[in-house]
C-alpha positions in Angstrom: -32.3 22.8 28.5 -31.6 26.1 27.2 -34.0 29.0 27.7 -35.5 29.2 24.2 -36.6 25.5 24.6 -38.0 26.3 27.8 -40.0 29.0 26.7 -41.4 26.7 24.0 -41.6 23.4 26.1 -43.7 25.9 28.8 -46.4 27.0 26.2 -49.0 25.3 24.7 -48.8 23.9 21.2 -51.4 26.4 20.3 -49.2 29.5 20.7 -45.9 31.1 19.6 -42.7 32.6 20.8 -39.8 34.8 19.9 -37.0 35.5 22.3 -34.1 37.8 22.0 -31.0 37.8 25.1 -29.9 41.3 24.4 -31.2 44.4 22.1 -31.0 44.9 18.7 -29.8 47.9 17.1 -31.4 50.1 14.8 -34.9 48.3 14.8 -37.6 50.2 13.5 -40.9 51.2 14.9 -44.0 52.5 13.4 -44.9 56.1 14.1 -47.3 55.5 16.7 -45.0 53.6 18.9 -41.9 55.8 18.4 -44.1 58.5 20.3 -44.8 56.0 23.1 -40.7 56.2 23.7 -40.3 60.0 22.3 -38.7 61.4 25.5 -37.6 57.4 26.9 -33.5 57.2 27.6 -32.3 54.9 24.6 -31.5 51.7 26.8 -35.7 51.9 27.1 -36.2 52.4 23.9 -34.0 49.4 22.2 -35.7 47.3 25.2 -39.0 48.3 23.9 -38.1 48.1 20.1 -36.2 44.6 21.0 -39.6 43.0 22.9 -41.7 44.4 20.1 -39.5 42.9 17.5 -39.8 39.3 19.7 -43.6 39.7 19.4 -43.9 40.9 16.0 -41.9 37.4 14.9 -44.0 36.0 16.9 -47.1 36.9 15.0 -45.7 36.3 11.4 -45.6 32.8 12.3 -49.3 32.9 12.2 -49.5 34.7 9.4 -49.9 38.1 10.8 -48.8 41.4 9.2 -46.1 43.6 11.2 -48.5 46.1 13.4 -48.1 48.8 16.0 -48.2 47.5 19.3 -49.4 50.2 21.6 -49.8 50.0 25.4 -52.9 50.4 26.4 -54.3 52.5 29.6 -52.6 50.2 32.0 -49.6 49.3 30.2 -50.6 45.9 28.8 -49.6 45.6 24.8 -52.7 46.1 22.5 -52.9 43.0 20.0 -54.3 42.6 17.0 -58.0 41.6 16.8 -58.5 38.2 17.2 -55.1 37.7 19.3 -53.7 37.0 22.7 -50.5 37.6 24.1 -47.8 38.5 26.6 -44.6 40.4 26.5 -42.1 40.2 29.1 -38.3 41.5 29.5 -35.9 41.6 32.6 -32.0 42.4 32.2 -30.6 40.1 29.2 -34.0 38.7 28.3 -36.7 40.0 26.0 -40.2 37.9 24.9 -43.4 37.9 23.4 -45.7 35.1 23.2 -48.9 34.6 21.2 -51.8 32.4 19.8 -55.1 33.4 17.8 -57.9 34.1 20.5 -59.5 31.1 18.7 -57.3 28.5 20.7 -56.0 30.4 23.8 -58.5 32.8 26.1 -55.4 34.6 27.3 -51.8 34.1 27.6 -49.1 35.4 29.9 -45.4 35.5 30.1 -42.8 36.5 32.7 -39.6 36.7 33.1 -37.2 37.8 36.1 -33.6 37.4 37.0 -32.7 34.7 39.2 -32.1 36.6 42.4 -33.4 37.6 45.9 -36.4 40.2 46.3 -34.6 43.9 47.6 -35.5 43.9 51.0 -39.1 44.4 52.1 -40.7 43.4 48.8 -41.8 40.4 49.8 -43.5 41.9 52.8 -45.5 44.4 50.6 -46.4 41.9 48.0 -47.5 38.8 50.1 -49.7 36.9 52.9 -48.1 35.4 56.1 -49.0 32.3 55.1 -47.2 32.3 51.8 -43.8 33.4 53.2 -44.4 30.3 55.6 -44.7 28.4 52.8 -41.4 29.5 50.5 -39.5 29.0 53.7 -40.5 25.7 53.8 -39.7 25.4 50.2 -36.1 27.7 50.8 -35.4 24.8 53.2 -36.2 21.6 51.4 -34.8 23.6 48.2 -32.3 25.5 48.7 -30.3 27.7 45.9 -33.5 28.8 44.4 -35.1 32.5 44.9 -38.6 31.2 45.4 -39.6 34.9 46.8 -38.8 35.6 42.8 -41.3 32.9 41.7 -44.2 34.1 44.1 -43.3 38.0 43.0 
């Protein structure tokens, strides 16, 4: 199964996707979001040209015109009324997933690499209890980064 039919078999029928596995040149942005990246070094600024691209595909497949898509106070995009939706990028990856508010109440996306925590992460981001439980799960399955999923 390749990634892009993962993304899609993972989300319900009700919403859409765009994916991109590295960033596109010269993509433009609207005026509002080239101030978001104004002073941003340019690998941030394709990755956040390349994600907005994903999501603004993702849209015109519901019939939505191309729009700014603004963080808000904490970072979360800002949709269009009437929309949900989820942008995500690690190294390699970039996507945006979305569905009309109508059918989905929210949506979310992640992605991150396949590969360990850094050291002490997993401390600061989880219960006793669950690092009990992905070493059980590091020991009955081993090869995957299970601290990853949990992060």
């Amino acid at each position: 199964m390749t990634a892009a039919t993962l993304l899609t078999e993972l989300l319900p029928a009700t919403a859409h996707s765009a994916e991109a596995f590295s960033d596109m040149p010269d993509l433009d942005l609207f005026p509002a979001e080239e101030a978001v990246v104004a002073h941003a070094v340019d690998k941030r600024r394709r990755e956040f040209a390349t994600v907005r691209h994903c999501a603004r595909r993702a849209l015109a497949a519901i019939g939505r015109p191309p729009a700014p898509l603004l963080p808000g106070e904490r970072g979360a995009p800002g949709w269009p009324p009437g929309v949900v939706g989820s942008m995500t990028h690690c190294d390699g990856y970039r996507a945006a997933a979305i569905a009309e508010q109508s059918t989905l109440a929210s949506l979310g996306i992640d992605a991150e690499p396949h590969a360990p925590l850094v050291e002490g992460i997993l401390e600061a981001v989880s219960l006793p209890g669950e690092r009990t439980h992905l070493a059980s799960l590091s020991h009955h399955h081993p090869g995957r980064h299970w601290d990853r999923l949990l992060f």
